[in-house]
matplotlib code that plots the C-alpha trace (Angstrom):
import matplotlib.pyplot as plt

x = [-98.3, -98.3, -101.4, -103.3, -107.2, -110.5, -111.4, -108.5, -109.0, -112.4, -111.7, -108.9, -111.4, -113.9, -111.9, -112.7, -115.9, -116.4, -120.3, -119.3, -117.5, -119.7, -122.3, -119.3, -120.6, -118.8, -115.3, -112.4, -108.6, -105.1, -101.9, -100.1, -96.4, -94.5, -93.9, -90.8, -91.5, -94.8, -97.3, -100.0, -103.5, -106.3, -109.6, -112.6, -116.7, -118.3, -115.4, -112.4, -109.4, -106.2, -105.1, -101.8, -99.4, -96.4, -93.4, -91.8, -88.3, -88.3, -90.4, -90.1, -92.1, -95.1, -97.8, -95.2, -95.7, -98.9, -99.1, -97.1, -99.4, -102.3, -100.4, -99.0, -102.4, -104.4, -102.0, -102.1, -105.3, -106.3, -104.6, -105.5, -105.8, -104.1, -104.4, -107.8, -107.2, -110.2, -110.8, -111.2, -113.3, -110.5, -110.5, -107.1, -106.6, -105.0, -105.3, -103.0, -104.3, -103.5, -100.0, -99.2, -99.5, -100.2, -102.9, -104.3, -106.8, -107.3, -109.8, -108.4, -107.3, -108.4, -106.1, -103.2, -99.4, -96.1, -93.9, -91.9, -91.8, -89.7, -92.2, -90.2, -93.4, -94.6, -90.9, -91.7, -94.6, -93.6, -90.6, -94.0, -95.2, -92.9, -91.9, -95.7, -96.0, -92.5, -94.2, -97.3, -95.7, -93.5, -95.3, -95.6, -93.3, -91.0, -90.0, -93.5, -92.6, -91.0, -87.9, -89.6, -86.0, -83.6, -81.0, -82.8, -80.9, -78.0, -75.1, -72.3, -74.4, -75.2, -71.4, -70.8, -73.2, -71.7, -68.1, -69.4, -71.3, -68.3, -66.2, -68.6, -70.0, -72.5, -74.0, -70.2, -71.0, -68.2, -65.9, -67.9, -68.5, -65.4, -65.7, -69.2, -67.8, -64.2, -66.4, -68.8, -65.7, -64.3, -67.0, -66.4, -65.3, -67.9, -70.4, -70.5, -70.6, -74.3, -74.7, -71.9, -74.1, -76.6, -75.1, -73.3, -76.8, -75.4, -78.6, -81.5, -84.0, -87.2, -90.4, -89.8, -90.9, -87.7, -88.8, -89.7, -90.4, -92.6, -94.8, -96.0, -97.4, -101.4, -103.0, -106.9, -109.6, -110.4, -106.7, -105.5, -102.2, -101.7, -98.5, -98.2, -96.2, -96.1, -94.5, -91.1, -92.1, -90.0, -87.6, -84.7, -82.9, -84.1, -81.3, -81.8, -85.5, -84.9, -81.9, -83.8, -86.7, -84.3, -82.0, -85.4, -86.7, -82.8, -83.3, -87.2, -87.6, -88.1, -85.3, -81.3, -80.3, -79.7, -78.7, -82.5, -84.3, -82.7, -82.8, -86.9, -87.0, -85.1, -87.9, -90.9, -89.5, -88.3, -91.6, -93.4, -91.5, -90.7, -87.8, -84.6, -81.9, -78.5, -76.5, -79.6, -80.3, -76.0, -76.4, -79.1, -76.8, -74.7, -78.7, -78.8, -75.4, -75.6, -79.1, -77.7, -74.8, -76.5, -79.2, -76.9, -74.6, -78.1, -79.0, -75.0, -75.2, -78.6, -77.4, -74.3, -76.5, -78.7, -81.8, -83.2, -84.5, -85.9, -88.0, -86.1, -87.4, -84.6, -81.4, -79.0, -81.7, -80.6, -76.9, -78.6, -80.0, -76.6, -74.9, -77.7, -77.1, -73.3, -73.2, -75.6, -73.3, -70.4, -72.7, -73.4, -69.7, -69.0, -71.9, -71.0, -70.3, -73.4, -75.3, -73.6, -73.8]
y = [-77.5, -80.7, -78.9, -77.8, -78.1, -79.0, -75.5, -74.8, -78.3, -76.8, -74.0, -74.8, -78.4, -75.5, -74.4, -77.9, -78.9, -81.8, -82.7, -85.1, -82.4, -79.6, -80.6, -80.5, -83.4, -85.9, -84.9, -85.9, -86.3, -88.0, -86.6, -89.6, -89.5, -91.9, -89.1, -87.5, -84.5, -83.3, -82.7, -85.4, -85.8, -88.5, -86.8, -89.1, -88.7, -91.2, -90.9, -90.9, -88.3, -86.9, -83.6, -82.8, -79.2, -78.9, -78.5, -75.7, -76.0, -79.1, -77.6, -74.4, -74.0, -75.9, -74.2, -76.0, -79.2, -79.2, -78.3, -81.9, -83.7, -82.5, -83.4, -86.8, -88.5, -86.9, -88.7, -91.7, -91.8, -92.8, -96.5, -97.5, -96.0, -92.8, -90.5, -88.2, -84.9, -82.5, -79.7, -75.9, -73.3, -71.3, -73.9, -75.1, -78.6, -77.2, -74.1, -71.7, -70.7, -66.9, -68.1, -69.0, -72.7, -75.0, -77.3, -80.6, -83.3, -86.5, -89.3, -92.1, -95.2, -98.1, -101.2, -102.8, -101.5, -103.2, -101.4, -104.8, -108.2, -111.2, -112.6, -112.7, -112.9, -109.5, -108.1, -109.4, -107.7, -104.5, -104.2, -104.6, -101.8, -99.3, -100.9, -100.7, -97.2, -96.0, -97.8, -95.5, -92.9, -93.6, -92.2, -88.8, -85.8, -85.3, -81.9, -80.8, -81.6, -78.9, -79.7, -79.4, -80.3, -78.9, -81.9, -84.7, -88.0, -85.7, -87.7, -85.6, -82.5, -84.2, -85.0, -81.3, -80.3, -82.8, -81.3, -77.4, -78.8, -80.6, -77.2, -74.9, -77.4, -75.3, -77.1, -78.4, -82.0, -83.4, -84.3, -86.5, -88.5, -88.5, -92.0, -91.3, -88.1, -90.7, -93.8, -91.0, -88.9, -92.4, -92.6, -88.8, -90.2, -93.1, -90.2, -89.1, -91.9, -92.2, -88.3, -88.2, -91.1, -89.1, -85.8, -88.0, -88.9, -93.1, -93.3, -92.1, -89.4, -90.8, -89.8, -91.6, -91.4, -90.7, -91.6, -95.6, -97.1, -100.0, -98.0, -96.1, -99.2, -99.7, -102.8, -101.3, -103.8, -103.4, -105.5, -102.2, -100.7, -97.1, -96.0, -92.6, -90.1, -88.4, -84.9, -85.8, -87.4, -85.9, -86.8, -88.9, -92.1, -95.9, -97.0, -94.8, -95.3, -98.9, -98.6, -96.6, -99.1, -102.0, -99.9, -99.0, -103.2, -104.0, -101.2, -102.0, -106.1, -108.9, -110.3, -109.4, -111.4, -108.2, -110.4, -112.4, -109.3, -107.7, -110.3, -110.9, -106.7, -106.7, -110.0, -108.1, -104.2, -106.0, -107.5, -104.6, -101.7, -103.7, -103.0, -101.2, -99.9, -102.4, -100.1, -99.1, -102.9, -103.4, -100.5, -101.3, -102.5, -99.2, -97.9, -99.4, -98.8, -95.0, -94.5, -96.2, -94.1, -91.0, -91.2, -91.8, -88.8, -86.9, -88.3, -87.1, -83.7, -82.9, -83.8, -81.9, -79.1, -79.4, -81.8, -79.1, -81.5, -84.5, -84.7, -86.0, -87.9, -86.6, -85.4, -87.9, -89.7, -88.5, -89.7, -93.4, -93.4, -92.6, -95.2, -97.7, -96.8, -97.2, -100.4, -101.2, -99.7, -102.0, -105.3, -103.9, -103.8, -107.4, -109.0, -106.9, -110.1, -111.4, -108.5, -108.3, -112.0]
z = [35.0, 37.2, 39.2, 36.8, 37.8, 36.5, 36.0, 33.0, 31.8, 31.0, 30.1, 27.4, 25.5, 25.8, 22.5, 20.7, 18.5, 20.1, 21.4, 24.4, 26.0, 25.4, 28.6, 31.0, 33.1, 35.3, 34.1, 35.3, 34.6, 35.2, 34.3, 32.1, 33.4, 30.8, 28.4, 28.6, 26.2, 26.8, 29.1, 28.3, 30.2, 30.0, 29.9, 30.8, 30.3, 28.6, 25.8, 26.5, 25.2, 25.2, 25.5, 25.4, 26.1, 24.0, 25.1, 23.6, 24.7, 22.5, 20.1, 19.3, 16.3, 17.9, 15.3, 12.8, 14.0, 14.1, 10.3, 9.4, 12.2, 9.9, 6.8, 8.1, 9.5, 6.1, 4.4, 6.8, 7.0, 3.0, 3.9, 7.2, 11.0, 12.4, 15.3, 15.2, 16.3, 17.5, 15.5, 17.0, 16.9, 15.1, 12.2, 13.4, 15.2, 17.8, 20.8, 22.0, 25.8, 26.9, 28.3, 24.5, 25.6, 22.6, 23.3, 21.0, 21.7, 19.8, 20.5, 22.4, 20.9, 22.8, 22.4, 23.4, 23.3, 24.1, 27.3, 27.8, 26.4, 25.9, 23.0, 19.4, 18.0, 19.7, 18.5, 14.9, 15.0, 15.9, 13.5, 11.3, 12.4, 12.0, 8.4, 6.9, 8.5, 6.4, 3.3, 3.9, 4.2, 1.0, -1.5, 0.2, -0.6, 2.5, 1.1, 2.4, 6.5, 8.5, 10.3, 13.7, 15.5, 13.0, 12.9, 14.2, 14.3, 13.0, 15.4, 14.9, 16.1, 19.5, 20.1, 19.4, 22.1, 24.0, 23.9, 24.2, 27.3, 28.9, 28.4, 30.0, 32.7, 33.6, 36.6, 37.8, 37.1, 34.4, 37.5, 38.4, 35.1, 33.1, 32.4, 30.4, 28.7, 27.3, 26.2, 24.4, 23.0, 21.6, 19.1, 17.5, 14.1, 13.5, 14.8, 10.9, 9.2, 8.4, 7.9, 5.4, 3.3, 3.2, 2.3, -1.0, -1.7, -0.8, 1.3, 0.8, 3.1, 3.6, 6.0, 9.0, 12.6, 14.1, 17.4, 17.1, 20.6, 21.3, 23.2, 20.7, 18.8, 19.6, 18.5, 18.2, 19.4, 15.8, 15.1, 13.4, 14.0, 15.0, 14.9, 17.6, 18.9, 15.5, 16.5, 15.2, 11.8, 9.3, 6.7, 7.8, 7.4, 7.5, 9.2, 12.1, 12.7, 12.8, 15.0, 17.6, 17.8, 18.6, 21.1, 22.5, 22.7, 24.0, 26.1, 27.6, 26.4, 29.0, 27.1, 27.2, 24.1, 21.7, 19.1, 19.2, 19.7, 16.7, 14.1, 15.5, 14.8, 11.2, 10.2, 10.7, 9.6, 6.2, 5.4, 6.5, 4.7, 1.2, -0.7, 0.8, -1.0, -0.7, 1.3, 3.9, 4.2, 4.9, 7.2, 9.7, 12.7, 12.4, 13.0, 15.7, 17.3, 16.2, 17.6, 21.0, 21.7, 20.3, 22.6, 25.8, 24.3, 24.5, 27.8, 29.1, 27.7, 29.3, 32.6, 32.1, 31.2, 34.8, 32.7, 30.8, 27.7, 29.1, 31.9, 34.7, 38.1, 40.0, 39.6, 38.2, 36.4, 33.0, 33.9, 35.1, 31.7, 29.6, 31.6, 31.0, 27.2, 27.1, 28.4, 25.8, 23.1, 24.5, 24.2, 20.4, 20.0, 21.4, 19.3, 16.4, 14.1, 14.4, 14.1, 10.5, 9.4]

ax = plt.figure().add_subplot(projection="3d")
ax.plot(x, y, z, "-o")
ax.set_aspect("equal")
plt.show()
C-alpha cells in the first residue's frame, strides 16, 4: 500500500472521533519507512498523527492486539505518559477498511528519540527507560495479554524454523550461505537454555516489551518518557528484553565498545526496573547473546524463505542483516568474561 492516496487516507480517519480531522483541510501525508513490521504514515493538519495498517502476516490476530494495546496504555497511563490512541465511531480504538485492513491512529508525540549515539549518558538513560516501563507494568496481571506472536523470544522455535527452512530451501538460496546456516546451527543446544528456566519456574515471566530498541524511546518536550512500539508487549523474560535493547545499541550506537555500551545499558535498566531476581540479574549477558543470535537466526530464515517477515530493501538485505548479527554474536563470545565480571 506504498501508493495509497489522499482520497483513502480520508476516507479510512473518516472512521475516528477526532475534531481536527473532521474539516478535511490542508491534509497531507508521508509514508515513515523505518518500520520494518507495519505500514506507518505521518498525517499532518495543524495536529499532527499517526496512522498506522497492521501487518497481518505478523499479526494474525490484529483485533487481539489491539485489545492488550488498550489494556497496556490504561494501565500505563495511571503512572506517567503512554501512547493515545483515537477512538472510532464503532466504540473500538481501531478500523477495519472493506479489504479487512486494520487501521489505528494515535496523537503524535513530539520529542526527541535516540537512532544512534556514542553518549554513555544517553545509553544510561535508555536502559532507564525500558527498566521503569517493566516496573510499571509490574503490578499488572500478564495472564490478561494475548500471545499476539505465539512464542515470542521462544529461541529454540526460531532454530527450528531455521532447520525446516534450510531443508526445503524454498527460494534455492542455502548454497549460497552455508557458512550462516553452521555458525547458527552451532548454537542449537545453548538455544534452550533460557526457555528451559522458565519452564522450571527458575525465572520468572513478566510483562515486557519484547521488542526494546532505542528508537522507540521519546523524550517528550514535556521531559517524560514514552516508551512505543507496544504491539508485542506480552509476558516474557527480563533477560531477553534487556538483551535485545543492547544487541540493538551494539548494533545501531556511534560506539563499537560492546563491553561499554553494555555495562552503560545494565546501570540505567537496574535503577530503573528495581529489584531482580539473583538468577535474572546472573543471566542478563546470556540476554543479550540469545537475543543476538536469535535475531540473525530470524533474519537467515526469512531470507531462506524469499523475505516474507520483514520488510526488505532488496533482496539480500535480510542476509546483510544476519551476517551483521553473527559477527556481533562472535565479539559477545570474545568479550564474554567481561560481560560476566
Amino acid at each position: 500500500m506504498t501508493d495509497i492516496k489522499l482520497t483513502e487516507i480520508t476516507e479510512i480517519i473518516e472512521n475516528f472521533i477526532e475534531t481536527p480531522l473532521h474539516s478535511k483541510k490542508n491534509i497531507s501525508f508521508e509514508e515513515l519507512a523505518h518500520g520494518r513490521i507495519n505500514k506507518t504514515y505521518l498525517l499532518k493538519t495543524h495536529h499532527r498523527y499517526i496512522l498506522q495498517s497492521i501487518n497481518t502476516n505478523v499479526f494474525k490476530n490484529p483485533a487481539d492486539v489491539m485489545q492488550n494495546l488498550a489494556l497496556i496504555t490504561g494501565h500505563l497511563r495511571k503512572t506517567g505518559t503512554t501512547i493515545n490512541f483515537l477512538p472510532c465511531k464503532n466504540g473500538e480504538i481501531y478500523h477495519i477498511d472493506k479489504e479487512g485492513v486494520l487501521w489505528r491512529m494515535y496523537e503524535y508525540i513530539y520529542g526527541d528519540t535516540y537512532n544512534s549515539s556514542s553518549d554513555f549518558s544517553d545509553i544510561k538513560h535508555i536502559g532507564h527507560a525500558y527498566g521503569s516501563f517493566i516496573h510499571r507494568l509490574s503490578d499488572f496481571d500478564h495472564n490478561l495479554l494475548t500471545d499476539v506472536i505465539p512464542n515470542f523470544h521462544n529461541t529454540p522455535t526460531y532454530f527450528d524454523a531455521l532447520y525446516k527452512a534450510v531443508l526445503q530451501d524454498k527460494m534455492g538460496r542455502a548454497r549460497h550461505v552455508k557458512n550462516e546456516i553452521d555458525f547458527a546451527m552451532a548454537y542449537g543446544g545453548f538455544a534452550s537454555l533460557l526457555t528451559d528456566m522458565q519452564k522450571n519456574k527458575k525465572m520468572p515471566t513478566r510483562v515486557v516489551h519484547n521488542d526494546s530498541k532505542m528508537g522507540n524511546v521519546i523524550t517528550g518536550r514535556d521531559g517524560q518518557i514514552c516508551i512505543i512500539d507496544l504491539d508485542t508487549v506480552m509476558p516474557g523474560l527480563v533477560v531477553t528484553d534487556f538483551g535485545d535493547a543492547v544487541r540493538s545499541l551494539a548494533n545501531e550506537s556511534a560506539n563499537n565498545d560492546i563491553v561499554l555500551i553494555y555495562n552503560a545499558y545494565r546501570e540505567g535498566f537496574l535503577k530503573g526496573c528495581g529489584a531482580l531476581t539473583d538468577i535474572e540479574t546472573a543471566h542478563l549477558p546470556h540476554g543479550f547473546k540469545m537475543m543476538t543470535l536469535e535475531l540473525g537466526v530470524r533474519y537467515l530464515t526469512d531470507y531462506l524463505e524469499g523475505d516474507v517477515y520483514f520488510l526488505s530493501l532488496h533482496e539480500g538485505n535480510n542476509l546483510k542483516r544476519a551476517k551483521h548479527l553473527f559477527k556481533l554474536a562472535k565479539e559477545i563470545e570474545d568479550k564474554w568474561e567481561e560481560l560476566v565480571r
